[in-house]
N, C-alpha and C positions, 0 to 999 in steps of 0.2 A: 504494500500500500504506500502511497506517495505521502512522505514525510515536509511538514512547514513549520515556518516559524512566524511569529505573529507580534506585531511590535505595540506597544499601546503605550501614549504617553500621557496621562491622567494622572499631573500631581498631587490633587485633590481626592484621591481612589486612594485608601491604604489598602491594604489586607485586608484588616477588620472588615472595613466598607463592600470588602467582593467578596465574603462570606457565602453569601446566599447566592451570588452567579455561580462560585466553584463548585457548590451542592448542588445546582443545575449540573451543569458541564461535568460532573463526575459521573452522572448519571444518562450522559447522552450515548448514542450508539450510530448515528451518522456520522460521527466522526472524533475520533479519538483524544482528549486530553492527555498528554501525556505528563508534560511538566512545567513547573512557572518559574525564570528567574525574576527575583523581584528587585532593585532598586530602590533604598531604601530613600536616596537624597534626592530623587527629583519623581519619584515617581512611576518610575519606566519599569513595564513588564514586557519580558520577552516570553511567550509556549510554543511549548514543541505540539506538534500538532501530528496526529496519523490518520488520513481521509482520504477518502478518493478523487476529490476535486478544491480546488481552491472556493468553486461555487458553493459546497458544502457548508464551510466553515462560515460562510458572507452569512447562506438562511441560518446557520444555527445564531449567528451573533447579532441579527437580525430581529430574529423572534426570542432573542434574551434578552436583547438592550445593550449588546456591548459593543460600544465604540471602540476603533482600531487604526492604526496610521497604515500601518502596512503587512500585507498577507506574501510570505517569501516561499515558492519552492525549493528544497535543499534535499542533498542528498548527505548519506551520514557516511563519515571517512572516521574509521577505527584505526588505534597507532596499532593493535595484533596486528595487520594486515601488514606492517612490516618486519616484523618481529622475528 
């Protein structure tokens, strides 16, 4: 499944405050949360994302209410693979 990252910059958003988005989105199945780096001095979260489309992630954050600056496809490079 095609792997994204997901940039959101809402300084105003702590943790605390996306409490009940992440008990959504942990519970979704269109497309995978996987994990959130959070930023603690301005704001900025980055998720790893696993879905089939970029389009996936637009309706799910759409029909949750979350705003996002930008949706990246990435592919993941592991250092074993040179090891």
């Amino acid at each position: 499944m095609p792997k994204f990252l997901t940039i959101h910059r809402e300084p105003e958003k702590t943790i605390e405050k996306m409490e009940e988005a992440y008990k959504q989105l942990a519970r979704e199945t269109t497309a995978q949360w996987v994990r959130t780096y959070y930023r603690k001095e301005d704001g900025r979260r980055i998720c790893e994302w696993d879905a089939p489309s970029e389009e996936s992630i637009i309706v799910l954050f759409k029909r949750t209410g979350i705003t996002w600056d930008e949706i990246i496809e990435v592919e993941e490079v592991l250092p074993g693979r040179w090891r």
